[in-house]
Structure formats: structure tokens, C-alpha cells
C-alpha positions in Angstrom: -14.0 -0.4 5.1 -12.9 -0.8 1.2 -15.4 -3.4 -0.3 -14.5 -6.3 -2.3 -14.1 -5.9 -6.0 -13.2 -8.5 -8.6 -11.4 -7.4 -11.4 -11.9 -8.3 -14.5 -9.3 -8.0 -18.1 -10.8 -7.4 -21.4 -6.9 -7.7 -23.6 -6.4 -7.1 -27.9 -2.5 -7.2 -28.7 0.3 -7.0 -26.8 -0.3 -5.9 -23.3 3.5 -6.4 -22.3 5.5 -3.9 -24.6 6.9 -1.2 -22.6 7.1 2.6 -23.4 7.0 6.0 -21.5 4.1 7.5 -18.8 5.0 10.9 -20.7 1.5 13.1 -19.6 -0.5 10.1 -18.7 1.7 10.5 -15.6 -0.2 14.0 -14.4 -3.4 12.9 -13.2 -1.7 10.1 -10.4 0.3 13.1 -9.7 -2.1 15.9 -8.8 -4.0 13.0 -7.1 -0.7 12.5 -4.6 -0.7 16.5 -4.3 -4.1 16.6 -3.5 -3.5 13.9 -0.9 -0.8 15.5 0.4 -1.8 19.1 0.5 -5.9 18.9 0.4 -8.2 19.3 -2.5 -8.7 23.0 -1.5 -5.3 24.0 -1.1 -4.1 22.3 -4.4 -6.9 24.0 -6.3 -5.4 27.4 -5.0 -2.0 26.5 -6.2 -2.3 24.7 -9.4 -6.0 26.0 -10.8 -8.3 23.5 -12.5 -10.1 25.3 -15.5 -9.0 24.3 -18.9 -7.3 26.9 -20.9 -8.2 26.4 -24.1 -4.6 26.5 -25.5 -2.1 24.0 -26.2 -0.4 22.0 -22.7 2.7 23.9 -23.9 1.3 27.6 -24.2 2.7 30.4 -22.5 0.3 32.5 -23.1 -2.1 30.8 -20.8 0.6 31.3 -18.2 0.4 35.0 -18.3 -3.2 35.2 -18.8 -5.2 32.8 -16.5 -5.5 33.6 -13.0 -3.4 30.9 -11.1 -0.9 31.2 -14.1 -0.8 27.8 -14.0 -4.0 26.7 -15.5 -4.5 23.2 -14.4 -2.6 20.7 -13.0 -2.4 18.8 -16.4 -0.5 21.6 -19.0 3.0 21.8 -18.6 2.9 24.6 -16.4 0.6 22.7 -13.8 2.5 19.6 -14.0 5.5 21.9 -13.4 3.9 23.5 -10.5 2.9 19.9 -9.0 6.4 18.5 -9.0 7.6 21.1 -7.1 5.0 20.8 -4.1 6.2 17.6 -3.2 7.4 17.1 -0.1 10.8 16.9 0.2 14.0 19.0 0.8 15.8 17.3 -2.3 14.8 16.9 -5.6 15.9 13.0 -5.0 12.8 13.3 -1.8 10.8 14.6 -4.2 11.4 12.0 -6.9 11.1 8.9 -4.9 7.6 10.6 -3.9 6.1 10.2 -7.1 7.9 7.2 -8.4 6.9 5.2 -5.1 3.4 6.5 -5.5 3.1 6.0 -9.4 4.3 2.5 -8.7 1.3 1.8 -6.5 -1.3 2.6 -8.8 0.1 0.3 -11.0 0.4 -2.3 -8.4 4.9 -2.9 -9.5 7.5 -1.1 -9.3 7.9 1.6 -11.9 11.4 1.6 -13.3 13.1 4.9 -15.1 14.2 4.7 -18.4 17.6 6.1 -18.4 18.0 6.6 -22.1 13.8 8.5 -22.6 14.9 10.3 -19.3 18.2 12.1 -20.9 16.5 12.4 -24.4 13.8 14.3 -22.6 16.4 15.8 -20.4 18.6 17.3 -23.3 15.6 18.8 -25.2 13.3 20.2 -22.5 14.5 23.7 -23.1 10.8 25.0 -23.3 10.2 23.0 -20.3 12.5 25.1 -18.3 11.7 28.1 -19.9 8.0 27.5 -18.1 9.2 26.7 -15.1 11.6 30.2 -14.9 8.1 31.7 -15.9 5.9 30.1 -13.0 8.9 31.0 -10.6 8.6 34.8 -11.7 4.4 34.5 -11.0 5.4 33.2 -7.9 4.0 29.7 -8.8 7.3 27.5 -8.8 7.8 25.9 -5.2 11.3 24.9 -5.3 13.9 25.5 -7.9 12.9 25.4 -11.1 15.5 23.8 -13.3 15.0 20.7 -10.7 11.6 20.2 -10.6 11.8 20.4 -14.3 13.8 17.1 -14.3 11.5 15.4 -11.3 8.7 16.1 -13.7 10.6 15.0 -16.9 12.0 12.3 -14.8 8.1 11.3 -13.7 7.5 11.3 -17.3 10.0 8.8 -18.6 8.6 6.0 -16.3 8.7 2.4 -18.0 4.5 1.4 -18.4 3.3 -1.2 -20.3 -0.4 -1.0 -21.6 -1.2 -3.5 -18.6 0.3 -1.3 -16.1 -1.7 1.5 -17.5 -4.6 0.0 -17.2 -4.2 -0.8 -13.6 -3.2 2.6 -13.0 -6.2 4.2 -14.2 -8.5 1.1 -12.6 -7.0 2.2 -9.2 -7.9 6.1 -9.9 -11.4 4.8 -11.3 -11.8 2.4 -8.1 -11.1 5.7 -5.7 -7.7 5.1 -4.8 -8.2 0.9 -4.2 -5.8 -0.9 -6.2 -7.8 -4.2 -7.9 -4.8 -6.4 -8.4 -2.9 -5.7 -4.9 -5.8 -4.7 -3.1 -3.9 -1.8 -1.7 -5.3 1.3 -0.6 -3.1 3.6 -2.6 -4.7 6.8 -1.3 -8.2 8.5 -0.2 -10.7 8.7 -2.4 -11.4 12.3 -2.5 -8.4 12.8 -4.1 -9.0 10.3 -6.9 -12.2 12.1 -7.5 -10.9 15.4 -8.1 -8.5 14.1 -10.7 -11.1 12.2 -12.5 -12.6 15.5 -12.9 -9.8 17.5 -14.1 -9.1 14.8 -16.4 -12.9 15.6 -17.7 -12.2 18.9 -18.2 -8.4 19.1 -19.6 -7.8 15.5 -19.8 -7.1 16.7 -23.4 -6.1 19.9 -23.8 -7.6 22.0 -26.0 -10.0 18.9 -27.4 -11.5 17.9 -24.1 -15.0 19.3 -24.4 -15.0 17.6 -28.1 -13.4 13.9 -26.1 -16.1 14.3 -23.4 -19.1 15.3 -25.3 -18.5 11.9 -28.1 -16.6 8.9 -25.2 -18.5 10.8 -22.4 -15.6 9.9 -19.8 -12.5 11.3 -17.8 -9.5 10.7 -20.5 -5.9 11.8 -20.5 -3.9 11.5 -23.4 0.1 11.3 -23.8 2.3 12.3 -26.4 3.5 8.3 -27.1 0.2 8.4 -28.6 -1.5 6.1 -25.5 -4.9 7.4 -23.9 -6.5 6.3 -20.9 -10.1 6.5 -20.4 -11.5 6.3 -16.7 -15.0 5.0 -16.0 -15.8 6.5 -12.7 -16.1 3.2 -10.1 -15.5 0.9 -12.8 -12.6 0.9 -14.2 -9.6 2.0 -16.6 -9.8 1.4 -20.2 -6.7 2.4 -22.2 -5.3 2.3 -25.8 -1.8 1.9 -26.4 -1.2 1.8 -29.7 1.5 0.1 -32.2 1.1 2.8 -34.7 -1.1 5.4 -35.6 -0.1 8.2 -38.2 -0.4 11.8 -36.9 -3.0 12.6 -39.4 -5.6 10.1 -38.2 -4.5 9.3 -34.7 -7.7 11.4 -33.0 -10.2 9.8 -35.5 -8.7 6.4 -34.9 -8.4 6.8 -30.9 -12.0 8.3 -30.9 -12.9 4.9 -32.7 -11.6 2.6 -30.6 -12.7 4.7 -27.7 -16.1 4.4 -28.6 -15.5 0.3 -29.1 -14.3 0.1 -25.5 -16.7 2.1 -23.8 -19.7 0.1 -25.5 -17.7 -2.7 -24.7 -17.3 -2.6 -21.1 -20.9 -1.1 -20.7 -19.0 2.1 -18.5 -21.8 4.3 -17.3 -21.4 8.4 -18.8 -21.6 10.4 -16.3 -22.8 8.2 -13.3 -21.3 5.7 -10.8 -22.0 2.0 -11.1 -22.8 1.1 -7.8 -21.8 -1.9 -6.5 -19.4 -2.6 -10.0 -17.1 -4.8 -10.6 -13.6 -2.8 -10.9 -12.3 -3.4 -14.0 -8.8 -2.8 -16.5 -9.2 -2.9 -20.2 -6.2 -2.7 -22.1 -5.6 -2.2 -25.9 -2.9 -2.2 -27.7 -2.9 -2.1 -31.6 -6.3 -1.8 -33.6 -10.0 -3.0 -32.3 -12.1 -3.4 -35.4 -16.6 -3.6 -34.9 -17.8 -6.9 -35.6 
């Protein structure tokens, strides 16, 4: 039986303003995999060690054992959207789209115009995909799961809807706005930890070792930071500049986490489950 948990908001800027899943998408995924398949059986396909290159590298393709690294790179996420069930790539889709809409507790709409921007420059994308398929490690044609997983990818979020979506994977698969049990908890779990491991790619140790939490980062330059039991805490912000977008997320990271009092490395028993968002700059005072 689920036990009762009151959730709680902690909001700085405009929670509403919507923009892509891109990445952030991966870990609900593997989590529905894992649901689907078992924990065991999706480590055997999809690998969970961090690579230490780039999520776009082929050479971690040819030289890690599962040639897909983890579920998080591009060639894991690859490999994910094409072990979901389904005979169609429209099965498959509505898979993930139903399930990412219940972590966030709404229905998750696609945006048409990301979608085909993503869609008409993905070439490396494919190019992954063809690879996995020649290890043996694409499930189902290729070029289609390429667009599920593009398609996954270009889901309208807000910085509210991210929140609740990493609350629910936090909370072990309870949803704390619907109350909905999106999934087992098992599953939720062994995302959190792959998030702690490649939650960032190639800067995940350095993420984990200073905000001491499960994060996953996204290329729209949003992160989402899981405190295990707890809840989500996520940055979405306005505008960073490439040059001191890891400083300033680390900063703000850091603000949230001493904020909301998430335990490193241990579960609050008995918490309350909780969604912080943040959109725009959170200054000390």
C-alpha cells in the first residue's frame, strides 16, 4: 500500500513557459523499459556504466561491451526506443508518450515544429542507430526508432511539469499531484542510479561528487536533480551562455539542494515528496 505524501512547491520565475524534454526524457524511459522488460534483462540490453565520452560518441559504441553504454548516450536511448513494445513505430510511440505523460501527471503534447527540426538534422542520430543494428543492439528498424526517440525528445514540458516528473521518479514511481501509481518502484530506482552515474555524461562523477544527487541534463540547457524519496528539483533556465552554463547550473544546484534540505546519498524516511522548480537565476541571500 503507497503511503500518503504531501507535496510541497518551492517556485523562482516562470514555471509555465514551455520548451522540449530533449535528454531529460531518457531516464522516464529506461524506467518504462525496465518495467516492461525487468531490471536484469534491461541491463543486458542497454548496459549501465558510463563511458567516459561524449552522449554522441561512436567510439564508445565500438568499444564498450554492450555497445551501447547506458541507457542515457544516444546509443542507449536508441537502443531503449526500440524495445518497446509494439509492432509499429505509432505502438511504440504512444508507449512512451502515454507513459511520460504520467510522470508528469498531463498530457504531454508533441511539438510539431522541434519534432521536424530535430527530424531533418538527426543524420548522426541515424548513423548510431545503423551502427547498434550492425552490433546487433537495434530491436526494430532503425531509421524508425530513431524518430520515436527524436519524437520522445520534442515533448512540450514546462519547468512545472519537469518537476513533477522527476518528483514521481524520486517518490518511486507515485505521482504527488495525481496520486497515481505510474509504475513499480524498482524500476524508478535503477534509473535514479544511472542518472548518478551518466546523468551527465562525461561530467557526472564531477556533478555527483559537488550536488551529491541523481541529475540528468538536456541540451535546452534544463537539469533535473532527483533527491531519492524526496523529490525533484529542477532548473530551467531563461538564458545561460555556453561558457558559464556548468558554473551557473552548479550554483543554483547547490542553492536548491541546501534549500530543500535533500539528504546525499540516503533516503528520507517518512519525507514529504516534494517538486522544486526553477526557472531563471536564484541568487544566496
Amino acid at each position: 500500500m503507497d503511503r500518503q505524501c504531501q507535496l510541497r512547491v518551492l517556485r523562482a520565475g516562470d514555471l509555465n513557459t514551455l520548451c522540449s524534454t530533449q535528454s531529460i526524457s531518457a531516464p522516464c524511459v529506461f524506467a518504462l523499459i525496465c518495467q516492461e522488460l525487468g531490471p536484469d534483462r534491461a541491463l543486458e540490453l542497454l548496459g549501465i556504466d558510463a563511458t567516459g565520452h561524449p552522449f554522441n560518441s561512436v567510439m564508445a559504441i565500438v568499444s564498450t561491451p554492450t555497445h551501447t553504454g547506458n541507457p542515457l548516450v544516444n546509443a542507449g536511448a536508441l537502443a531503449a526506443s526500440s524495445l518497446a513494445p509494439g509492432d509499429t513505430a505509432d505502438e511504440k510511440w504512444d508507449i512512451f508518450q502515454q507513459g511520460l505523460s504520467r510522470f508528469a501527471g498531463r498530457l504531454l503534447e508533441l511539438d510539431p515544429e522541434g519534432h521536424s527540426f530535430e527530424a531533418a538534422s538527426n543524420t548522426r542520430k541515424q548513423e548510431i542507430a545503423g551502427l547498434l543494428e550492425s552490433h546487433g543492439r537495434s530491436f526494430f528498424d532503425p531509421i524508425l526508432a530513431t524518430d520515436t526517440h527524436t519524437r520522445q525528445c520534442a515533448l512540450r514540458v514546462s519547468a512545472q511539469d519537469l518537476a513533477v516528473i522527476g518528483a514521481t521518479l524520486a517518490e518511486g514511481g507515485l505521482n504527488p499531484v495525481t496520486g497515481d501509481r505510474v509504475m513499480d518502484a524498482v524500476p524508478c530506482a535503477r534509473a535514479l542510479a544511472v542518472m548518478a552515474m551518466a546523468g551527465l555524461y562525461e561530467h557526472s562523477g564531477g556533478w555527483l561528487y559537488d550536488i551529491g544527487l541523481p541529475g540528468k541534463s538536456g541540451v535546452s540547457g534544463g537539469i533535473v536533480n532527483l533527491a531519492p524519496g524526496k523529490g525533484g528539483l529542477v532548473q530551467q533556465p531563461a538564458s545561460i551562455s555556453a561558457a558559464d552554463s556548468q558554473k551557473a547550473r552548479l550554483e543554483q544546484a547547490e542553492v536548491l539542494v541546501a534549500l530543500s534540505e535533500a539528504d546525499r546519498f540516503g533516503l528520507a524516511h517518512g519525507s514529504l515528496s516534494v517538486a522544486f522548480s526553477l526557472e531563471g537565476t536564484l541568487h544566496r541571500r
